[in-house]
Structure formats: structure tokens, C-alpha cells
mmCIF file of the N, C-alpha and C atoms, coordinates in Angstrom:
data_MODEL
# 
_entry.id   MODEL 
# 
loop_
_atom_site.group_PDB 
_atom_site.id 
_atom_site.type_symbol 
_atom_site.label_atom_id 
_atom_site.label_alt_id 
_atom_site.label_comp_id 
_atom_site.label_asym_id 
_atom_site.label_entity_id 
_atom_site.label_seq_id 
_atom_site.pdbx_PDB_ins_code 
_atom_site.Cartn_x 
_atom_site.Cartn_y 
_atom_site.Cartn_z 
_atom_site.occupancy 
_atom_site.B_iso_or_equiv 
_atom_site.pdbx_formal_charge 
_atom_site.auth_seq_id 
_atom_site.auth_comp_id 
_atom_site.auth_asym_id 
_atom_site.auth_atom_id 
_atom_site.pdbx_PDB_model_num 
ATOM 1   N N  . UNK A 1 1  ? -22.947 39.155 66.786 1.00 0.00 ? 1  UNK A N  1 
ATOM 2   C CA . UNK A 1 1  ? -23.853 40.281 66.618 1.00 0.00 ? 1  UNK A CA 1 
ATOM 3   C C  . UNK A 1 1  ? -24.835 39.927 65.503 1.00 0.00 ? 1  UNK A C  1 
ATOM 4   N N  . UNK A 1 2  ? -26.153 40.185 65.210 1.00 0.00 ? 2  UNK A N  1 
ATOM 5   C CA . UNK A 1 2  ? -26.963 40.015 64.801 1.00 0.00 ? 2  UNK A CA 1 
ATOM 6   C C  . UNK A 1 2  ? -27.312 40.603 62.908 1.00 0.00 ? 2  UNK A C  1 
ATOM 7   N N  . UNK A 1 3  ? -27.892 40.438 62.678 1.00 0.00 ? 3  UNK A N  1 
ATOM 8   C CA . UNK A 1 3  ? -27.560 41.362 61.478 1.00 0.00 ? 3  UNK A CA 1 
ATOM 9   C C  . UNK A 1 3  ? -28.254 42.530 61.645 1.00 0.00 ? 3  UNK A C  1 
ATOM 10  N N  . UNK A 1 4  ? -29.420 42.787 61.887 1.00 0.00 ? 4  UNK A N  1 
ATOM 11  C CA . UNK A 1 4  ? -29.912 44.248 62.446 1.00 0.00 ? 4  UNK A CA 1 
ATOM 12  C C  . UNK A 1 4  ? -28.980 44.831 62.912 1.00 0.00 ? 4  UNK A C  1 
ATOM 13  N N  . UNK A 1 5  ? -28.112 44.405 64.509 1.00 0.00 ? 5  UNK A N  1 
ATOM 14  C CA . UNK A 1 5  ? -27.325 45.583 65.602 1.00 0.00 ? 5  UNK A CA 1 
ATOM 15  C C  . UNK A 1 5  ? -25.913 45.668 64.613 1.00 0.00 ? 5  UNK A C  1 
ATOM 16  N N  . UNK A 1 6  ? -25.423 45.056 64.057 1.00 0.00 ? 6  UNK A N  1 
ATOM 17  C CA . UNK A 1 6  ? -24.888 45.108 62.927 1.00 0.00 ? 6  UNK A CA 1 
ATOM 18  C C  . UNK A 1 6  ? -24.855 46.697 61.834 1.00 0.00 ? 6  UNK A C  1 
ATOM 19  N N  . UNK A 1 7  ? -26.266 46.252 61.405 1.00 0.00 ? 7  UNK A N  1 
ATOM 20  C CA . UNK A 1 7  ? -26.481 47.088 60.315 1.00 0.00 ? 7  UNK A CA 1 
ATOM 21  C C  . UNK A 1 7  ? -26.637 48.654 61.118 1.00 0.00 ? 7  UNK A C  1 
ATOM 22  N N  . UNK A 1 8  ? -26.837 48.401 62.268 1.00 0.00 ? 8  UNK A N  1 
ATOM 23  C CA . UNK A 1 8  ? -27.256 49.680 63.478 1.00 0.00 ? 8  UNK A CA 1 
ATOM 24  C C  . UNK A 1 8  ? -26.281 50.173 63.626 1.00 0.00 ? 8  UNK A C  1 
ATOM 25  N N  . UNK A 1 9  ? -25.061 49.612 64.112 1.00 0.00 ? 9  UNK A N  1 
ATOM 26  C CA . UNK A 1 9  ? -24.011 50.236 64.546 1.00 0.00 ? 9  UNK A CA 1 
ATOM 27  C C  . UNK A 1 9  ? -23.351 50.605 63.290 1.00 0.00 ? 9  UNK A C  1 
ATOM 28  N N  . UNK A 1 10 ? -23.464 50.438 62.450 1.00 0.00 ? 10 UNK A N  1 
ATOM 29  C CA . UNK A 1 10 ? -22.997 50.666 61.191 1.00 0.00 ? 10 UNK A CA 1 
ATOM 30  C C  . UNK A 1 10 ? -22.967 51.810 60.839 1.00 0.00 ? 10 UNK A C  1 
ATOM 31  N N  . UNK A 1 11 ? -24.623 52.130 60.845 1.00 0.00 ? 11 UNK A N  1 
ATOM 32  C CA . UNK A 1 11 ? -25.077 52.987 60.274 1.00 0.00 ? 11 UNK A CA 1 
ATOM 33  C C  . UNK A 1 11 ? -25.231 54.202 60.907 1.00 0.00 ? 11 UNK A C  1 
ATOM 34  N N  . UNK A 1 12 ? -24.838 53.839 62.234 1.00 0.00 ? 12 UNK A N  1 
ATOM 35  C CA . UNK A 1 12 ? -25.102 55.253 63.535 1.00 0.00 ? 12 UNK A CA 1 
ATOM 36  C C  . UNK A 1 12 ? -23.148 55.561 63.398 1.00 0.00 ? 12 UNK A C  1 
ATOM 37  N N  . UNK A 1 13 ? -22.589 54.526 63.168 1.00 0.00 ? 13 UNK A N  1 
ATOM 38  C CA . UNK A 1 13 ? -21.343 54.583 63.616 1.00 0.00 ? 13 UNK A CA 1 
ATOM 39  C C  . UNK A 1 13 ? -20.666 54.767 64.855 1.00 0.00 ? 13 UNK A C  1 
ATOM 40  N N  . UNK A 1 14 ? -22.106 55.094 65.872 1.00 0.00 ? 14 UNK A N  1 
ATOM 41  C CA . UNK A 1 14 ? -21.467 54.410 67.671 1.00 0.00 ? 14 UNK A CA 1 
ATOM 42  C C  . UNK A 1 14 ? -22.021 53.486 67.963 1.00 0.00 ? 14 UNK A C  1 
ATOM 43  N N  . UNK A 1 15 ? -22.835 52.283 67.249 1.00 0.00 ? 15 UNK A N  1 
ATOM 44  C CA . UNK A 1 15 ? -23.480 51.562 67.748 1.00 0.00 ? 15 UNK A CA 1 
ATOM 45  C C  . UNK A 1 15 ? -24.346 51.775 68.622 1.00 0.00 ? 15 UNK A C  1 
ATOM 46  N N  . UNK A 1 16 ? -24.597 52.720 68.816 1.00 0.00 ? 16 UNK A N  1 
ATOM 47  C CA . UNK A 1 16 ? -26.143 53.128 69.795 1.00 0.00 ? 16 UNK A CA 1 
ATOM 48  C C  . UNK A 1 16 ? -27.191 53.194 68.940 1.00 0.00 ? 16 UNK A C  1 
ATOM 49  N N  . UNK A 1 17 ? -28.147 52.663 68.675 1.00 0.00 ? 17 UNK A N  1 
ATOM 50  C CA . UNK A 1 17 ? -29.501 52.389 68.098 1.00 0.00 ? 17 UNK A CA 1 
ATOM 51  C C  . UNK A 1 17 ? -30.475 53.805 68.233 1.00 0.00 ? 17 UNK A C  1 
ATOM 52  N N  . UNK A 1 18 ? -30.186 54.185 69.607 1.00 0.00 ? 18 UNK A N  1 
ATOM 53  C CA . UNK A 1 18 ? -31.226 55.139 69.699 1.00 0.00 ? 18 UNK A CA 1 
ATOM 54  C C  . UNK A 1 18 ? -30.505 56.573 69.153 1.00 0.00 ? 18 UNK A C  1 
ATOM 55  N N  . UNK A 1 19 ? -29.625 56.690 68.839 1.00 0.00 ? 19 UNK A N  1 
ATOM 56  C CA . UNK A 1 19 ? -29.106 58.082 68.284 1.00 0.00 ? 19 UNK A CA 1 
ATOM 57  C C  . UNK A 1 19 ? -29.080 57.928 66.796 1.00 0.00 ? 19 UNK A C  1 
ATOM 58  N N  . UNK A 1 20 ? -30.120 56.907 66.014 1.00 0.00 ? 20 UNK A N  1 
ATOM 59  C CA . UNK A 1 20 ? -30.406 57.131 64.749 1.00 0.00 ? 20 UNK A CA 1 
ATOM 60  C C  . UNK A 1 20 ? -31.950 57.700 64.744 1.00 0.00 ? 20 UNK A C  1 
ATOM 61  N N  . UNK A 1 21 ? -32.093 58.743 63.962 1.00 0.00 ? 21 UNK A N  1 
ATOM 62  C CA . UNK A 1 21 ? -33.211 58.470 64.017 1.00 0.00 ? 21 UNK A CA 1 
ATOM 63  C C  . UNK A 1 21 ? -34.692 57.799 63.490 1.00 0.00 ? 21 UNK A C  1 
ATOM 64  N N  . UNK A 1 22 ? -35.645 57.906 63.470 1.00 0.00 ? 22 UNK A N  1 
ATOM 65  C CA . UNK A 1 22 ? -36.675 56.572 63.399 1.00 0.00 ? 22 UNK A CA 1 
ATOM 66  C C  . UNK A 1 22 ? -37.195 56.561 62.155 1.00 0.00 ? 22 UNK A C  1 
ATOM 67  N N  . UNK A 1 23 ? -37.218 57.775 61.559 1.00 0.00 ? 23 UNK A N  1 
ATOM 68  C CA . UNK A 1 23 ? -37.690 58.258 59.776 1.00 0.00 ? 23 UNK A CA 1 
ATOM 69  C C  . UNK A 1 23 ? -36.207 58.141 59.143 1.00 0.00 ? 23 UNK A C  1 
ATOM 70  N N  . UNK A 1 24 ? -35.910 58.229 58.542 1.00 0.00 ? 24 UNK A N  1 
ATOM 71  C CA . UNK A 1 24 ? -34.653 58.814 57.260 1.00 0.00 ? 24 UNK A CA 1 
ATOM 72  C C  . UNK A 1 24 ? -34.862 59.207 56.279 1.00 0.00 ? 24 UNK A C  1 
ATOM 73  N N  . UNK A 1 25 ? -34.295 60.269 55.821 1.00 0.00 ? 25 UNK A N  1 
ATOM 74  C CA . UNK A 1 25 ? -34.364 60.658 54.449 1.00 0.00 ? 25 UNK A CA 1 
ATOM 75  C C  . UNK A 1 25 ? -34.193 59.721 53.541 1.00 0.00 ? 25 UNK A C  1 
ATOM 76  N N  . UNK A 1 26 ? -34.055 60.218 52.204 1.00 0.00 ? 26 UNK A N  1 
ATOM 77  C CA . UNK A 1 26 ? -33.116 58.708 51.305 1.00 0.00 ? 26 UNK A CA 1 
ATOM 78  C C  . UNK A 1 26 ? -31.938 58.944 50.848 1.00 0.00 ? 26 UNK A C  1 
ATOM 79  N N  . UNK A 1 27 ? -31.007 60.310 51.256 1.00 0.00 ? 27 UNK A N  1 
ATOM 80  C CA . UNK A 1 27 ? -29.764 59.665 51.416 1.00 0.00 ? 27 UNK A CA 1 
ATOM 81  C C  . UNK A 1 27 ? -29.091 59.148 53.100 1.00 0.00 ? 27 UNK A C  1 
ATOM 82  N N  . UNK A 1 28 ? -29.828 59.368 54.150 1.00 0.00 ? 28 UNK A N  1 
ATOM 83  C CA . UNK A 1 28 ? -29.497 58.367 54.830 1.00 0.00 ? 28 UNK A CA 1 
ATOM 84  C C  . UNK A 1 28 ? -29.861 56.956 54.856 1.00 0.00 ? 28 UNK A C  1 
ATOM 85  N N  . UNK A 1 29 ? -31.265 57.002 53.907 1.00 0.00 ? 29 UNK A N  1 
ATOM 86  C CA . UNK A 1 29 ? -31.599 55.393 53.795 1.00 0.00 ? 29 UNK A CA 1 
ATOM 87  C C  . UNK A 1 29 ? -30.563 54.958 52.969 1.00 0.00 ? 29 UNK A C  1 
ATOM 88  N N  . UNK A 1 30 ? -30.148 55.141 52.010 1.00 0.00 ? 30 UNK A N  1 
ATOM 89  C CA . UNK A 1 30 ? -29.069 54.960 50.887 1.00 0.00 ? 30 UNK A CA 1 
ATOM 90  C C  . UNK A 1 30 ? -27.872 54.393 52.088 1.00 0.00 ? 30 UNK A C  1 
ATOM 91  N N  . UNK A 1 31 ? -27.337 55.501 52.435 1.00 0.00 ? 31 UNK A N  1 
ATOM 92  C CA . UNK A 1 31 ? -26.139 55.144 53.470 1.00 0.00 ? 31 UNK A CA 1 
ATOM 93  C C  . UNK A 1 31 ? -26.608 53.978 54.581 1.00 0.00 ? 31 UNK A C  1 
ATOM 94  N N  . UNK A 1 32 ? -27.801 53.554 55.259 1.00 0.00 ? 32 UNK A N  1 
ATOM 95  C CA . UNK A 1 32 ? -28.152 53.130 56.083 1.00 0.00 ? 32 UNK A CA 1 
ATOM 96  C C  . UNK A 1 32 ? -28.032 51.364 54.999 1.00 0.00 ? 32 UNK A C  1 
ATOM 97  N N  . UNK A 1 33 ? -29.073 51.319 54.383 1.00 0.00 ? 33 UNK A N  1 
ATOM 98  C CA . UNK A 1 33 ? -28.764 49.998 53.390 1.00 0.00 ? 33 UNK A CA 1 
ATOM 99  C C  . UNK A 1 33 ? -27.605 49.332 51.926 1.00 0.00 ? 33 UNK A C  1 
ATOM 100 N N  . UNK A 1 34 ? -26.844 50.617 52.431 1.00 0.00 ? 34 UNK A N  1 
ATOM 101 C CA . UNK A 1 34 ? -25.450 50.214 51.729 1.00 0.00 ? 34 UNK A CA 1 
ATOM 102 C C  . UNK A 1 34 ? -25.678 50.472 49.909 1.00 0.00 ? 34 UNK A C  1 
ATOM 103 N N  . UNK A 1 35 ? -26.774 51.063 49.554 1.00 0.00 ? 35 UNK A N  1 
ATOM 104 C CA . UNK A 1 35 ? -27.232 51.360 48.539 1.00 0.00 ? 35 UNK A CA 1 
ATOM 105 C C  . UNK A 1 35 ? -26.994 53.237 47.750 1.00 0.00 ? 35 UNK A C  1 
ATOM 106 N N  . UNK A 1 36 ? -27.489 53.251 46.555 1.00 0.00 ? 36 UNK A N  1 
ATOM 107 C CA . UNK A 1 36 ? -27.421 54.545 46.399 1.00 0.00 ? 36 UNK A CA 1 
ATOM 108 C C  . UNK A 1 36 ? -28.696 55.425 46.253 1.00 0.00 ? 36 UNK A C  1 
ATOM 109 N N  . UNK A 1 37 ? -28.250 56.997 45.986 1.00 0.00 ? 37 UNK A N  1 
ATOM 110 C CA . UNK A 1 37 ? -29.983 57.459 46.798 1.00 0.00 ? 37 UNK A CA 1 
ATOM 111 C C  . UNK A 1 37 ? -30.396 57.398 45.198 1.00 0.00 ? 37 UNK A C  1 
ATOM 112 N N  . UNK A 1 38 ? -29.429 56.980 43.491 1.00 0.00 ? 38 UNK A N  1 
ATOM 113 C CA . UNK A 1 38 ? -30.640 57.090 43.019 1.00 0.00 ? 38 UNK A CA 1 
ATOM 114 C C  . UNK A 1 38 ? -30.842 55.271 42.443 1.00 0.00 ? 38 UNK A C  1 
ATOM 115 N N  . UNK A 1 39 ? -30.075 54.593 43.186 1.00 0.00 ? 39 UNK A N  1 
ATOM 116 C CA . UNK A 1 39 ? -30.933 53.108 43.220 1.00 0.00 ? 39 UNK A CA 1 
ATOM 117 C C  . UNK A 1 39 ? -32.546 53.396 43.868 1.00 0.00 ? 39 UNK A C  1 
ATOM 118 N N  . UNK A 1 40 ? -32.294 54.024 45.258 1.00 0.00 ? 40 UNK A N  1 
ATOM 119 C CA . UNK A 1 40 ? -33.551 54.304 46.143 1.00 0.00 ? 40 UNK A CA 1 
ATOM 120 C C  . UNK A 1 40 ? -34.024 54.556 44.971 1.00 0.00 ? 40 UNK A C  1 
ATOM 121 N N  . UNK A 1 41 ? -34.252 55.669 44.753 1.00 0.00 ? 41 UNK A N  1 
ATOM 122 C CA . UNK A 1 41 ? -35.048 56.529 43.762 1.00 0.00 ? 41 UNK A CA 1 
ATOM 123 C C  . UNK A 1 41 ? -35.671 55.646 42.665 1.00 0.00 ? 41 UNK A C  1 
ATOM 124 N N  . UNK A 1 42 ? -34.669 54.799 41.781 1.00 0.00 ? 42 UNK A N  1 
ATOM 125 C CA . UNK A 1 42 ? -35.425 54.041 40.880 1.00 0.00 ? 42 UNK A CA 1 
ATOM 126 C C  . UNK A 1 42 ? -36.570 52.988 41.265 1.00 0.00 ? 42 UNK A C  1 
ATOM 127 N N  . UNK A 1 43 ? -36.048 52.031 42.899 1.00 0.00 ? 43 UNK A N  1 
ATOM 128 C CA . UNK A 1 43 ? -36.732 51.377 43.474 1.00 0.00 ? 43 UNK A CA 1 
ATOM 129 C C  . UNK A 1 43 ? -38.496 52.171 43.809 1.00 0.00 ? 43 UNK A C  1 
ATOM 130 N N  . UNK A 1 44 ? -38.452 53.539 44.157 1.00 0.00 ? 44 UNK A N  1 
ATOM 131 C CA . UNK A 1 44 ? -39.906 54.150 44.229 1.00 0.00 ? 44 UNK A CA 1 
ATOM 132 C C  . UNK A 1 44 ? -40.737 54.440 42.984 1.00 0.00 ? 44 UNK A C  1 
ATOM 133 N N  . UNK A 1 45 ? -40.385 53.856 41.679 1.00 0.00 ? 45 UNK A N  1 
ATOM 134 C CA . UNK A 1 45 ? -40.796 53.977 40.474 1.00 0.00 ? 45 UNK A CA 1 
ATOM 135 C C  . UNK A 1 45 ? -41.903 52.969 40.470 1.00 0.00 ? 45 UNK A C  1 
ATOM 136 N N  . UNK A 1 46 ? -43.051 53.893 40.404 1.00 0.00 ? 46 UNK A N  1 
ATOM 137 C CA . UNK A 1 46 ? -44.179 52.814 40.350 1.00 0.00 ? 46 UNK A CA 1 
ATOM 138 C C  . UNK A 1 46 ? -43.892 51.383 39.718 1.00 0.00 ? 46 UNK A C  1 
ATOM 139 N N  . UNK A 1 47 ? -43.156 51.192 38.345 1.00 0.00 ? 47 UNK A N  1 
ATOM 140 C CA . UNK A 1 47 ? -43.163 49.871 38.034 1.00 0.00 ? 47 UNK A CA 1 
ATOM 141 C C  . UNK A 1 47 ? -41.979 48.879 39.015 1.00 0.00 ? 47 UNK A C  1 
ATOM 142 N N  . UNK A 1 48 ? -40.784 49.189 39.857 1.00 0.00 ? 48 UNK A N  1 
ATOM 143 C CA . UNK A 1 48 ? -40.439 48.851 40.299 1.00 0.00 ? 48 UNK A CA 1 
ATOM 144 C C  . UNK A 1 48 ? -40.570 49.277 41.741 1.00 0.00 ? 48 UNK A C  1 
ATOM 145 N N  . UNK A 1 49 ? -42.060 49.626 42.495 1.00 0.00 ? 49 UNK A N  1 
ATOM 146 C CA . UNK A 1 49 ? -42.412 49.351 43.903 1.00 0.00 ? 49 UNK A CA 1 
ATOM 147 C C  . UNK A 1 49 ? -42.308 47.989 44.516 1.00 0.00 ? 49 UNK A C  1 
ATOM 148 N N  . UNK A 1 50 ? -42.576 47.248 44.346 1.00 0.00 ? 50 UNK A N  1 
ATOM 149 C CA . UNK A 1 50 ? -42.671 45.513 44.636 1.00 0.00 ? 50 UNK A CA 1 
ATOM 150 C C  . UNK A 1 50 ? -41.184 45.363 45.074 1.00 0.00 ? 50 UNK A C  1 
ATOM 151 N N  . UNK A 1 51 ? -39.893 45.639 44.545 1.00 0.00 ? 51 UNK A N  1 
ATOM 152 C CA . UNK A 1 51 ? -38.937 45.357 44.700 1.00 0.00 ? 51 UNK A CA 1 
ATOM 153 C C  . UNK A 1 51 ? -37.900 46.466 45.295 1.00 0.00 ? 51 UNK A C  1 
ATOM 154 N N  . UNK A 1 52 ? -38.828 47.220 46.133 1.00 0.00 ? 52 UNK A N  1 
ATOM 155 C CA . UNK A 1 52 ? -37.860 48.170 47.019 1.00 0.00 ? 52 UNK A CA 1 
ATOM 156 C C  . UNK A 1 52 ? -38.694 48.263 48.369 1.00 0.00 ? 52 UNK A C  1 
ATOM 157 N N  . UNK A 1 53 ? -37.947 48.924 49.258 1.00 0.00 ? 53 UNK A N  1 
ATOM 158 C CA . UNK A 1 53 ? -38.757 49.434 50.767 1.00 0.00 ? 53 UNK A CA 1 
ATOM 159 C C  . UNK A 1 53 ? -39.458 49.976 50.883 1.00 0.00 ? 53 UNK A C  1 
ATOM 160 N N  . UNK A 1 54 ? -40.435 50.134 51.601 1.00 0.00 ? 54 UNK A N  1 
ATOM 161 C CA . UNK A 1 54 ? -41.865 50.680 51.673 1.00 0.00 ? 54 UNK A CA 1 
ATOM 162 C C  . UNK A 1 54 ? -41.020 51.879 52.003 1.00 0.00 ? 54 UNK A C  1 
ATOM 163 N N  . UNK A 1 55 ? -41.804 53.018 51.651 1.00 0.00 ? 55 UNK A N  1 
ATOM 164 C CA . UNK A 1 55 ? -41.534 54.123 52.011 1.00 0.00 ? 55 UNK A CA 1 
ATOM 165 C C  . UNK A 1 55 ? -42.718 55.326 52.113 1.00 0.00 ? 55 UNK A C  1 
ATOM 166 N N  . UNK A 1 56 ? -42.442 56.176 53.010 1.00 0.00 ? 56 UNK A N  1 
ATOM 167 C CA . UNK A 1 56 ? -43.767 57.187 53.195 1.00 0.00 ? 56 UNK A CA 1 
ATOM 168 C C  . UNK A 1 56 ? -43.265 58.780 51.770 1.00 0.00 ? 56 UNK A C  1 
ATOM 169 N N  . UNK A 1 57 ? -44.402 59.047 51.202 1.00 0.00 ? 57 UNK A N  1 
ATOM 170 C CA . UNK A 1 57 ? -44.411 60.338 50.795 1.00 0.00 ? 57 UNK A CA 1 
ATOM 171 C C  . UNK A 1 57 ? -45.213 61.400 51.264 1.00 0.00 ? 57 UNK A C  1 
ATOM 172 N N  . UNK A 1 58 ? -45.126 62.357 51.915 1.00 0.00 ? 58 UNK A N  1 
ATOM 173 C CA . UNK A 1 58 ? -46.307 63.684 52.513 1.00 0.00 ? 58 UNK A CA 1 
ATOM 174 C C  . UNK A 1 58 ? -45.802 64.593 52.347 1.00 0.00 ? 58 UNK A C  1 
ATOM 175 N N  . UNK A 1 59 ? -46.442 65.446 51.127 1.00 0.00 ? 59 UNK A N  1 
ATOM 176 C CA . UNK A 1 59 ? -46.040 66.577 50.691 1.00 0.00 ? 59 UNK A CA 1 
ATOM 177 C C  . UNK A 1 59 ? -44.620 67.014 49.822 1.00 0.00 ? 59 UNK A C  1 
ATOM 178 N N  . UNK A 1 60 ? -44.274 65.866 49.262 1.00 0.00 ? 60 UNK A N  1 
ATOM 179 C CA . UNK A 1 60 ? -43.427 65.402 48.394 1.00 0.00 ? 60 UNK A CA 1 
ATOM 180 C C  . UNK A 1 60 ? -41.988 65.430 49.043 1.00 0.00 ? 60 UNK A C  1 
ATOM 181 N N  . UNK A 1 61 ? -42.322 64.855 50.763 1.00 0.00 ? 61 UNK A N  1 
ATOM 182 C CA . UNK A 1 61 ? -40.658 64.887 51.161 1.00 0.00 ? 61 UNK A CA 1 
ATOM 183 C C  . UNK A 1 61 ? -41.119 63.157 51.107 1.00 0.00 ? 61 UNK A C  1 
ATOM 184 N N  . UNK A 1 62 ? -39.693 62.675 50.924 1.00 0.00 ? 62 UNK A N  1 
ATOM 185 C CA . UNK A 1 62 ? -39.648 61.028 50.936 1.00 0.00 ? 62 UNK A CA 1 
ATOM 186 C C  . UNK A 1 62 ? -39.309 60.624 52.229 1.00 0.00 ? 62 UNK A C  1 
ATOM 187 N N  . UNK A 1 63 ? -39.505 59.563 53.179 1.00 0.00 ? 63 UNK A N  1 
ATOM 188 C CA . UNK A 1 63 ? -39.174 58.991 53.958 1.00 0.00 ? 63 UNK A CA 1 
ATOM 189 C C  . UNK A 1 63 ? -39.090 57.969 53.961 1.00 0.00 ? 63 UNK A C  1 
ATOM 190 N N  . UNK A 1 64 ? -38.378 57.075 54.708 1.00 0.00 ? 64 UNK A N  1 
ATOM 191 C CA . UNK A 1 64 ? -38.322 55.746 55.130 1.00 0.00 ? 64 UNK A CA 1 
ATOM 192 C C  . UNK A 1 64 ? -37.978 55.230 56.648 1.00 0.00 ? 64 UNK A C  1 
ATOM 193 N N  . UNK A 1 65 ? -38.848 54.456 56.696 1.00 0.00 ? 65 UNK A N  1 
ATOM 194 C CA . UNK A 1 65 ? -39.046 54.068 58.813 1.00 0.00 ? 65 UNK A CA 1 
ATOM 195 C C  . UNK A 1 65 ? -37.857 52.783 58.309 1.00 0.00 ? 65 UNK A C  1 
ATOM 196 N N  . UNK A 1 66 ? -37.270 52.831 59.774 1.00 0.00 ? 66 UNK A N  1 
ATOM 197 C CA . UNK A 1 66 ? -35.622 52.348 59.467 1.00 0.00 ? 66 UNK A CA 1 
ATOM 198 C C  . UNK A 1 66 ? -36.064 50.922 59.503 1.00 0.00 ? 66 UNK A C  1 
ATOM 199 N N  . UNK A 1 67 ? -37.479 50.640 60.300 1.00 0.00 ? 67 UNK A N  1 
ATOM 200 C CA . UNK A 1 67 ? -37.801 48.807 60.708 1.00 0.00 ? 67 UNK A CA 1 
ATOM 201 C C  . UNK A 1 67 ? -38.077 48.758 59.291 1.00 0.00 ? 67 UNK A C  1 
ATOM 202 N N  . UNK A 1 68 ? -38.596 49.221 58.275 1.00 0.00 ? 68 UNK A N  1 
ATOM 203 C CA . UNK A 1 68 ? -39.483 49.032 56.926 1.00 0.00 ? 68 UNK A CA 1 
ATOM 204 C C  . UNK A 1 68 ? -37.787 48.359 55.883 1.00 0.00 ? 68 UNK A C  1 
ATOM 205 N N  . UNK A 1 69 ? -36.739 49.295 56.575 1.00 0.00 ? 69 UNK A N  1 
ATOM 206 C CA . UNK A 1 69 ? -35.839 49.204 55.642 1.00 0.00 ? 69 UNK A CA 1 
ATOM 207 C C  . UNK A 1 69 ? -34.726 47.786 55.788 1.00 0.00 ? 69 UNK A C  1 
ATOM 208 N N  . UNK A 1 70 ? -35.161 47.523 57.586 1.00 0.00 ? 70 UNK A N  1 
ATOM 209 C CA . UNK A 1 70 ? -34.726 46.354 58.253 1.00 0.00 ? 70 UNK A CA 1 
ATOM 210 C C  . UNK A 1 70 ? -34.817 44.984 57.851 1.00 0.00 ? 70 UNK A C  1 
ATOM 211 N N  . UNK A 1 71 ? -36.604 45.190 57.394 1.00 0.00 ? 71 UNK A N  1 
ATOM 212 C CA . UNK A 1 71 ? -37.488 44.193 57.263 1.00 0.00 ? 71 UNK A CA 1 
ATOM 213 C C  . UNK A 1 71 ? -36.691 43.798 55.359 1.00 0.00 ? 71 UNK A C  1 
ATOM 214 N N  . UNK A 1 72 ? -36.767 45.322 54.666 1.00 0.00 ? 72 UNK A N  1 
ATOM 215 C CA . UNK A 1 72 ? -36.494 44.804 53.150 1.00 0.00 ? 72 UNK A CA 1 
ATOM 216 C C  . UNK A 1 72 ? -35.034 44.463 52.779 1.00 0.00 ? 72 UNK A C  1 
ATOM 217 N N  . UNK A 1 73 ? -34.261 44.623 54.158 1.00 0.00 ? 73 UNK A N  1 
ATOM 218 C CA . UNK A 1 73 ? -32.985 43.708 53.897 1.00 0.00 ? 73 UNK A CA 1 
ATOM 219 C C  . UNK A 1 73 ? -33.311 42.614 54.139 1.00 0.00 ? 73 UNK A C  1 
ATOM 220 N N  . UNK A 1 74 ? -33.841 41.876 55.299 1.00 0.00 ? 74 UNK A N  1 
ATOM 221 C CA . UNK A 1 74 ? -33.966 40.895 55.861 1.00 0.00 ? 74 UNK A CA 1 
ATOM 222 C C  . UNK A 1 74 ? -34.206 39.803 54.630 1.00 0.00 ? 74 UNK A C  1 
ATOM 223 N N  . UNK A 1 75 ? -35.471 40.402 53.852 1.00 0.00 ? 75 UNK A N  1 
ATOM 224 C CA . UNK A 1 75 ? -36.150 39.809 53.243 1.00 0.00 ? 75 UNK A CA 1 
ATOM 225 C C  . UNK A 1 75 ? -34.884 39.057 51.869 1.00 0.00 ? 75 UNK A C  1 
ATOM 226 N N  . UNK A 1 76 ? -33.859 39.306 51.475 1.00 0.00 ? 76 UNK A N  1 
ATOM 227 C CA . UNK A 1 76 ? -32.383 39.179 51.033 1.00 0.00 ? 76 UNK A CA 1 
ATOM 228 C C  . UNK A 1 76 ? -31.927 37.742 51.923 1.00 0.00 ? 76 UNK A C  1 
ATOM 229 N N  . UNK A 1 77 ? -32.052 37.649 53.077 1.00 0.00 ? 77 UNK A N  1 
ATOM 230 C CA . UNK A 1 77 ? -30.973 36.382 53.770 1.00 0.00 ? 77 UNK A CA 1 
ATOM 231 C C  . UNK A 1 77 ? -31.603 35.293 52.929 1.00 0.00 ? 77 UNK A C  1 
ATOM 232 N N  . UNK A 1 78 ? -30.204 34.785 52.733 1.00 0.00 ? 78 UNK A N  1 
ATOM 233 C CA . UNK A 1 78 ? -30.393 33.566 52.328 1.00 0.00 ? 78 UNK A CA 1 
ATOM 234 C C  . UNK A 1 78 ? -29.970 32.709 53.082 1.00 0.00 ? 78 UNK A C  1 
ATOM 235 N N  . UNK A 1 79 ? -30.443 31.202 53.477 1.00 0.00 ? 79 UNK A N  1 
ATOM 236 C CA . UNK A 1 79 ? -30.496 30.640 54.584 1.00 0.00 ? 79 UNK A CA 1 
ATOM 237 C C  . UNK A 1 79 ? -29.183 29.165 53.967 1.00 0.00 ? 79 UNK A C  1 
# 
């Protein structure tokens, strides 16, 4: 298994991909990247943006698109 369908089934806990859904809050991003929501939180601190997941703000709810959060694990493998 891959490390994405991995981290998918993980995080859905039936392994179905499509019954997560496509935004997350940040305590499901937290739960989704094995992290905590106020690691998240420190990571959205302007001086430490560079070193966390892109994430959307509109109207001061936080989000995170699950590929954004895919991509900032990925970016971790070490080969």
C-alpha cells in the first residue's frame, strides 16, 4: 500500500477515500497528519508558514485541502 492510501485509510478508518471529506478542519487535519491541532496552529504563525501546510482562511474559519496536507507529508520521505 502506498503511503497516501495508507495515510487514507487511516484517517477515514474504512479505507474508503471518498468518505473523507475534501476540506478539513484542523482538528481533523491534526488527526489526519498524526500531529496536534496546536502544532497546526503554531505551524500557521506567520514566522513559521514555510514549514507547515498550506492552508485556506475565509472569514476566520481555518481549512486545509487534504492533497495540500498529502503533498506536506510527502515532502518528509526520505529516500
Amino acid at each position: 500500500m502506498n503511503t497516501k492510501a495508507s495515510r487514507n485509510a487511516v484517517a477515514s478508518g474504512t479505507g474508503a477515500e471518498e468518505k473523507m471529506p475534501h476540506y478539513l478542519r484542523p482538528c481533523e487535519a491534526a488527526r489526519y497528519v498524526g500531529h496536534s491541532v496546536s502544532t497546526l496552529a503554531k505551524l500557521r504563525m506567520r514566522h513559521m508558514r514555510e514549514q507547515g501546510p498550506a492552508f485556506i482562511k475565509r472569514g476566520g474559519v481555518v481549512l486545509y485541502r487534504r492533497s495540500d496536507l498529502d503533498d506536506w507529508l510527502d515532502s518528509f520521505t526520505v529516500q
